[in-house]
N, C-alpha and C positions, 0 to 999 in steps of 0.2 A: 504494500500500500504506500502511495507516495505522500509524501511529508505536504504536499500539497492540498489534501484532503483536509480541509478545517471547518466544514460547515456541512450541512444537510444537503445543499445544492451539490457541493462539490463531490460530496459520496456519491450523491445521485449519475450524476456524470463519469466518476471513474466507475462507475458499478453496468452506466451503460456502452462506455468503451470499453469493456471489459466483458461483454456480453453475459453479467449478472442479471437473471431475474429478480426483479423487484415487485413487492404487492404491498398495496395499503391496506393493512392489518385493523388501524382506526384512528382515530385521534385523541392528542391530551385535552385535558380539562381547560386549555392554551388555542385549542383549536390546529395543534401540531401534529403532521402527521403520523402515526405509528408505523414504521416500515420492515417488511422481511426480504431479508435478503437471502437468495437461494445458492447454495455456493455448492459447485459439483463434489461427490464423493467417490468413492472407489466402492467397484460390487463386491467387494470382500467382506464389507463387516456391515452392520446393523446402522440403519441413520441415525443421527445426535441431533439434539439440537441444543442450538448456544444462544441465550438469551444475554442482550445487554440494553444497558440506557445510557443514557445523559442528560448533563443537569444544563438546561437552558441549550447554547446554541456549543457546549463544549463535544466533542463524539471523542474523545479518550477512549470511554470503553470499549463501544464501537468498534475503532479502528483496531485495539486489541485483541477482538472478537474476530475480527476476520482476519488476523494476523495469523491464529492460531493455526 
């Protein structure tokens, strides 16, 4: 994930140059969207899923999450 990634838009955009599916999950109490990002796996083992947030317009965790 590049260092360039600082906001919601910007995820958005390397998520769709990146040909990541994205879905609106819902939104916050902010009117902010809730988003999943589908990120390919290997047919070896069982799917996971990784949940994270952020607080206001930070994606830290985020970015962490799809680090892994």
């Amino acid at each position: 994930m590049p260092l360039s990634v600082r906001d919601e838009p910007g995820l958005l955009a390397f998520c769709e140059a990146n040909a990541l599916t994205t879905r609106v999950l819902g939104s916050t109490l902010f009117g902010r969207a809730i988003h999943m990002i589908d990120l390919p796996g290997t047919d070896d083992g069982p799917p996971i899923l990784i949940t994270s947030g952020s607080h206001a317009t930070e994606p830290a965790g985020v970015i962490a999450a799809l680090e892994l």
